[in-house]
C-alpha positions in Angstrom: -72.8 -39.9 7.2 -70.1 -38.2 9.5 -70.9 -36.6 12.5 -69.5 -32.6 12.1 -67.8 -29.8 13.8 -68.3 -31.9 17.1 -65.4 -32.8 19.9 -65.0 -35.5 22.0 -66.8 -35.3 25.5 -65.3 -32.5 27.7 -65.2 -33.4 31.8 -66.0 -29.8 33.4 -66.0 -31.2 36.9 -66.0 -34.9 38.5 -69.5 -36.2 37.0 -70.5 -33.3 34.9 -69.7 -33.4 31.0 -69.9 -30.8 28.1 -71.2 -32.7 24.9 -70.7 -30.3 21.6 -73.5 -31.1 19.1 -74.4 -29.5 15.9 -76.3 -27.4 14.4 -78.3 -26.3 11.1 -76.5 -22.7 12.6 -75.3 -20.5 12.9 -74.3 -20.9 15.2 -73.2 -24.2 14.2 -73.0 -26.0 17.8 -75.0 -25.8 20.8 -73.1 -27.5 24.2 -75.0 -30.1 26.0 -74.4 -30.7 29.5 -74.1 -34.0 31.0 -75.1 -34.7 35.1 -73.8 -38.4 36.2 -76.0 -39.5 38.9 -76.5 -43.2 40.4 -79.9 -43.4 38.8 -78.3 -42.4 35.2 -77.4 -39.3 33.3 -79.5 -36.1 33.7 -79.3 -33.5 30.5 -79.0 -29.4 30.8 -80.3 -28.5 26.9 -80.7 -31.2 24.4 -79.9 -29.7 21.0 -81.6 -29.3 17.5 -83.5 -32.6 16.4 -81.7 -33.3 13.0 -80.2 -36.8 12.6 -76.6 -34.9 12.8 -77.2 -33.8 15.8 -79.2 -37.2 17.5 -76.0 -39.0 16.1 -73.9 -36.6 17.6 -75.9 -37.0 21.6 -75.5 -40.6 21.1 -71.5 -40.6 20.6 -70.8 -38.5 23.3 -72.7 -40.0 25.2 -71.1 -43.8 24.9 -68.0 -41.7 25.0 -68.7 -41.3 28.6 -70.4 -44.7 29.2 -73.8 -44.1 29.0 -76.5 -43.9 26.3 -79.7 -42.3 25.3 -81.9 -45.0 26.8 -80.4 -44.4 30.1 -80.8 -40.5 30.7 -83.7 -39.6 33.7 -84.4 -36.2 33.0 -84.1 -33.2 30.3 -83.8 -29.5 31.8 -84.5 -27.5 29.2 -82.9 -23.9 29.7 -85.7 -22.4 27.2 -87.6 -23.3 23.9 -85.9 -22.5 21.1 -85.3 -25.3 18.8 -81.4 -25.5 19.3 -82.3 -26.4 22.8 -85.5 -27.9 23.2 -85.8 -29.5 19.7 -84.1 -33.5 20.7 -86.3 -32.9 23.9 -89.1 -35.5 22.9 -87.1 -37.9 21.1 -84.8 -38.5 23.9 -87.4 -38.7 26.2 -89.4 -41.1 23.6 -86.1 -43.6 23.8 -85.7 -43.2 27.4 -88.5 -42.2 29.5 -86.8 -39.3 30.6 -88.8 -36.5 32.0 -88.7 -32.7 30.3 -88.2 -29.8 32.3 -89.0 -26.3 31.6 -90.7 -22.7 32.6 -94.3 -22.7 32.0 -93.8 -19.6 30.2 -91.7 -20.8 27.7 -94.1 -24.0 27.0 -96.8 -22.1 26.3 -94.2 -20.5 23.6 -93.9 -24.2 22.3 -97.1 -23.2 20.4 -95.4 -20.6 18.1 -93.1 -22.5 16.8 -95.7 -24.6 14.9 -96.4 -21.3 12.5 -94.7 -21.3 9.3 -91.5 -18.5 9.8 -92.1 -16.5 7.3 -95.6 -16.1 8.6 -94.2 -14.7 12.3 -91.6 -12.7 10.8 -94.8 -10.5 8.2 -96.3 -10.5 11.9 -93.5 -8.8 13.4 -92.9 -6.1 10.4 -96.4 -5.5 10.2 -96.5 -4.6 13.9 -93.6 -2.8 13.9 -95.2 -0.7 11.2 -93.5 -1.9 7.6 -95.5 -0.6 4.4 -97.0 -3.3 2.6 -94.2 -3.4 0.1 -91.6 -4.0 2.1 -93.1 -7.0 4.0 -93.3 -8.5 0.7 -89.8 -7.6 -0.3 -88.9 -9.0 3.0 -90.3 -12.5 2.4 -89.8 -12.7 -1.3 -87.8 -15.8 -1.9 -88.6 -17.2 1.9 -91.1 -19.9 0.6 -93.7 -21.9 2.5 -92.0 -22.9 5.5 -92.9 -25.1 7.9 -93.0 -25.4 11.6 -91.7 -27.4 14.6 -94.6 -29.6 16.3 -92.6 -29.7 19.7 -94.8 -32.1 22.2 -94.8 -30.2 25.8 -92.7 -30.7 29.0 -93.7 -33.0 32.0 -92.5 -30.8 34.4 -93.5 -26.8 34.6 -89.6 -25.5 36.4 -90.7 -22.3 38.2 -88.0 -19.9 39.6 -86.2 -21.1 42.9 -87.5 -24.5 42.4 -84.9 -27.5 43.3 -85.1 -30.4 40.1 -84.9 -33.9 41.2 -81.3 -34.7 40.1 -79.6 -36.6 42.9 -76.6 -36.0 43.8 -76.4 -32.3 42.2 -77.2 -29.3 44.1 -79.5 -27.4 41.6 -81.9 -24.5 41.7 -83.9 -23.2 38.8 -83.3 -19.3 38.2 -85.9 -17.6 36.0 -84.1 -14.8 33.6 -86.2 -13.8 31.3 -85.2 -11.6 28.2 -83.4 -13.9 25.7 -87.2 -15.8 26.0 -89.9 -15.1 28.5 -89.3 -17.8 30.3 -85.7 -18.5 30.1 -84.3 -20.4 33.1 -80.5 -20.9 34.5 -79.5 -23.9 36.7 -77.5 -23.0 39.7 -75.4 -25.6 41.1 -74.6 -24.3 45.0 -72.3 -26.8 46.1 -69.5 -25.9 43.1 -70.8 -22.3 42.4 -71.6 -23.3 38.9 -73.9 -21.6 36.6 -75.3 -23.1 33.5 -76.9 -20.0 31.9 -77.9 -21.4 28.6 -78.1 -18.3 26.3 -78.7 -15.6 29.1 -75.0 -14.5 28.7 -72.4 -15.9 26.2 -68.7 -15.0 26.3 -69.1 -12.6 23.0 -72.2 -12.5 21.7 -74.6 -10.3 22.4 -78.1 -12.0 22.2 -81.1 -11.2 21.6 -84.3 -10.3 23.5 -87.6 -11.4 22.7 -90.6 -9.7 21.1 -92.8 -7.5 23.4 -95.4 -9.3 24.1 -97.8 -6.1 25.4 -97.7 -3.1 26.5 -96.7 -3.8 29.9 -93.7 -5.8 28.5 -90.2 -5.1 28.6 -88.1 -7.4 27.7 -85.0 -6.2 27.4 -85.6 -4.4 30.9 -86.2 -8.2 32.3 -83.2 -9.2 30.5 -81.0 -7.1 32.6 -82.2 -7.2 35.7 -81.9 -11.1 34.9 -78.0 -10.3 34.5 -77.6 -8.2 37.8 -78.9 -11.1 39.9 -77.0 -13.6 38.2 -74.2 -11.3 39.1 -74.6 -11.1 42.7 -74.0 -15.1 43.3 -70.3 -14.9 42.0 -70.0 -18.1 40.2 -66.5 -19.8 40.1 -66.9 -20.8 36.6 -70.0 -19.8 33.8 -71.4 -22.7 31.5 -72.8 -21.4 28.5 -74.5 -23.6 25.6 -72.7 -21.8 22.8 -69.1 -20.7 22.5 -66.8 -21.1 25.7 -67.2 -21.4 29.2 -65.6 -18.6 31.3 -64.9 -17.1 35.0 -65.1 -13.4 35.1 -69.1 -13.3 35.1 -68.8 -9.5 36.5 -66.7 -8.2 33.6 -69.1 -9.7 30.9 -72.4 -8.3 32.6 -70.3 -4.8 32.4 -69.9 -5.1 29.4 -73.3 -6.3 28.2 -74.8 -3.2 30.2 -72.5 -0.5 28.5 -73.6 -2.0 25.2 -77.7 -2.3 25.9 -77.3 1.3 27.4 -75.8 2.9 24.0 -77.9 1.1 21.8 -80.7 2.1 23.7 -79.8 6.2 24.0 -79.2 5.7 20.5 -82.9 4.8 19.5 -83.8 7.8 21.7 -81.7 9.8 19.8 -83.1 9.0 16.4 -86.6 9.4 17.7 -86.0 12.6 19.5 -86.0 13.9 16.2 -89.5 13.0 15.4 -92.0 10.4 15.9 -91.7 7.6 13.3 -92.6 3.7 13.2 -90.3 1.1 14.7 -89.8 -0.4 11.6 -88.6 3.6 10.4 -86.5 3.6 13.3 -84.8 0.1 13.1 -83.6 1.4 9.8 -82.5 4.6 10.3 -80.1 3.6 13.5 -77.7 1.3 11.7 -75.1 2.6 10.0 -76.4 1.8 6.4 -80.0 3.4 7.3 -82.0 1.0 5.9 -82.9 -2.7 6.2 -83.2 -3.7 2.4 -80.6 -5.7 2.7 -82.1 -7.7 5.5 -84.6 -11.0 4.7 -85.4 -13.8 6.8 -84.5 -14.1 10.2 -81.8 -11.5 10.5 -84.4 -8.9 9.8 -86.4 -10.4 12.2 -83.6 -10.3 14.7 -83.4 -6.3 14.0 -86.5 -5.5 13.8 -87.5 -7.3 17.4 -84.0 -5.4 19.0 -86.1 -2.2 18.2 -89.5 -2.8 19.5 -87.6 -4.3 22.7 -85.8 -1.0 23.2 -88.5 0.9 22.2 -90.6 -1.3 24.9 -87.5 -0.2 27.5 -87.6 3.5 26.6 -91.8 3.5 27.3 -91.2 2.1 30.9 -88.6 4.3 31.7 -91.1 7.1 30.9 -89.7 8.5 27.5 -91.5 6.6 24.7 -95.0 6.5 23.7 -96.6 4.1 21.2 -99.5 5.8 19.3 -101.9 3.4 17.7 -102.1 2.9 14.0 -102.7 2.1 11.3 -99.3 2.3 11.7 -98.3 2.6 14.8 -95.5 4.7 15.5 -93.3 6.0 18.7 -92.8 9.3 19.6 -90.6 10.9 22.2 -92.4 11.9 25.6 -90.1 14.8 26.3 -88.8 13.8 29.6 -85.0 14.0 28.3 -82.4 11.1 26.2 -81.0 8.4 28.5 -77.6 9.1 28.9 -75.5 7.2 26.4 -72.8 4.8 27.4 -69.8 4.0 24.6 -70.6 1.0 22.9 -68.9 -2.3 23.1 -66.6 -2.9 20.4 -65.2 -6.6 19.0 -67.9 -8.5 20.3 -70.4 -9.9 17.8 -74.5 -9.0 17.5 -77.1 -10.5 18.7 -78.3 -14.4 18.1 
């Protein structure tokens, strides 16, 4: 079977490659990236484990004179499937070491439940009636899991991985996934920000996991520090790489901040559940036509700003059975214009 929708090896700088591999998508390709050292290749992300995408890892890599059995190490920007997923097979053909935020391997974990089990999780905590969590997963099926076997090596922020030759720190970011990690490279001013900030897509934040967490808070306090070391050039693992880091975190703030004074809007006009409140801010105002993970996507954007709005003071979360928001009266955040031609949330 033919490899798809991949490219031939791409040389960013002297010893670093960009391998394009594919996925079940969308998005349809995640970007591996390739450090040549003396004592072998070193990998940034490895990709979704299907036998596309192994085959895929494997061309590029003898495209570039190398091979699986010869890569030392796997940093793992966080643990979602499309990144962590080859992980254990290319460290079970090569003895490569994993890398990656103990926050995020304790995440590992979820990924074992069926999907459709963590998504009538999330609409049942964000308040859906009965009915609707079964209108939600009619169709879904038994699913089942990813049994992902754990790291090596627990990256915590400002921590230097053993790649020689390479000049990399580990940056924590959370917000995309608690414990989401970029790799600075010093020497060439290069970051490889997995999916902390894409070129057009807005992605998502993850679920609150308390009521102490805010996500989406983390997420862009994540992007001003990235900000502040000026990078020469941004490495993404999905789309394009690009330069102007400054403009896109702009942009990414003025969109976050209208969503957000949006949900503040709707609620101001009376306390209702998050799942109430996920419908009523989009322009059809409702999610019926939402299954699977889309909805699951939706529903999680509202809890997070929900989440943001009660640490800024002007959101409460009463307990159920449902639980539901209500406005604290301390004022609206002040609405920014939102971002228009770039594409939602992944």
């Amino acid at each position: 079977m033919p490899v798809r929708d991949t490219a031939a090896p791409t040389l960013v700088r002297p010893g670093l490659w960009a391998l394009t591999l594919p996925l079940p998508g969308p998005p349809d390709l995640v970007t591996v990236y390739v450090l040549e050292t003396d004592a072998g290749p070193y990998l940034v992300d490895a990709g979704w484990d299907t036998e596309d995408g192994w085959r895929a890892l494997s061309r590029g890599l003898a495209a570039i004179g190398t091979r699986v059995e010869e890569v030392r190490g796997v940093l793992v920007s966080h643990s979602h499937m499309d990144h962590y997923g080859l992980a254990p097979r290319i460290r079970a053909s090569s003895g490569a070491w994993i890398a990656l935020h103990p926050l995020d391997a304790a995440q590992l974990s979820h990924y074992r439940i069926d999907p459709a089990e963590r998504l009538a999780d999330v609409l049942r905590r964000a308040g859906a009636p009965d009915t609707a969590v079964d209108r939600a997963l009619a169709g879904l099926g038994k699913g089942r899991g990813h049994d992902a076997a754990a790291p090596d090596v627990l990256l915590e922020d400002g921590q230097r991985p053993e790649v020689p030759g390479w000049d990399l720190t580990a940056l924590w970011t959370p917000g995309h996934s608690p414990g989401h990690l970029c790799f600075w490279e010093g020497r060439q001013r290069l970051l490889l920000a997995g999916d902390q900030v894409l070129p057009h897509t807005v992605v998502a934040v993850h679920e609150p996991e308390g009521p102490q967490d805010d996500p989406l808070g983390g997420y862009l306090e994540s992007l001003d520090r990235l900000e502040r070391l000026r990078p020469t050039e941004v490495l993404p693992a999905h789309e394009h790489r690009f330069t102007d880091l400054s403009g896109r975190v702009g942009e990414l703030r003025a969109h976050h901040s209208g969503r957000v004074a949006r949900v503040a809007e709707v609620l101001d006009a009376g306390p209702a559940t998050a799942w109430e409140l996920a419908g009523r801010v989009r322009s059809r105002g409702t999610l019926d036509d939402l299954h699977g993970f889309p909805l699951h996507v939706v529903v999680t954007r509202t809890l997070a700003q929900l989440s943001h709005l009660r640490r800024q003071g002007l959101a409460e979360e009463v307990p159920g059975p449902p639980p539901y928001w209500a406005p604290t009266g301390r004022g609206v955040p002040r609405s920014s214009p939102d971002v228009v031609g770039h594409r939602p949330v992944r």
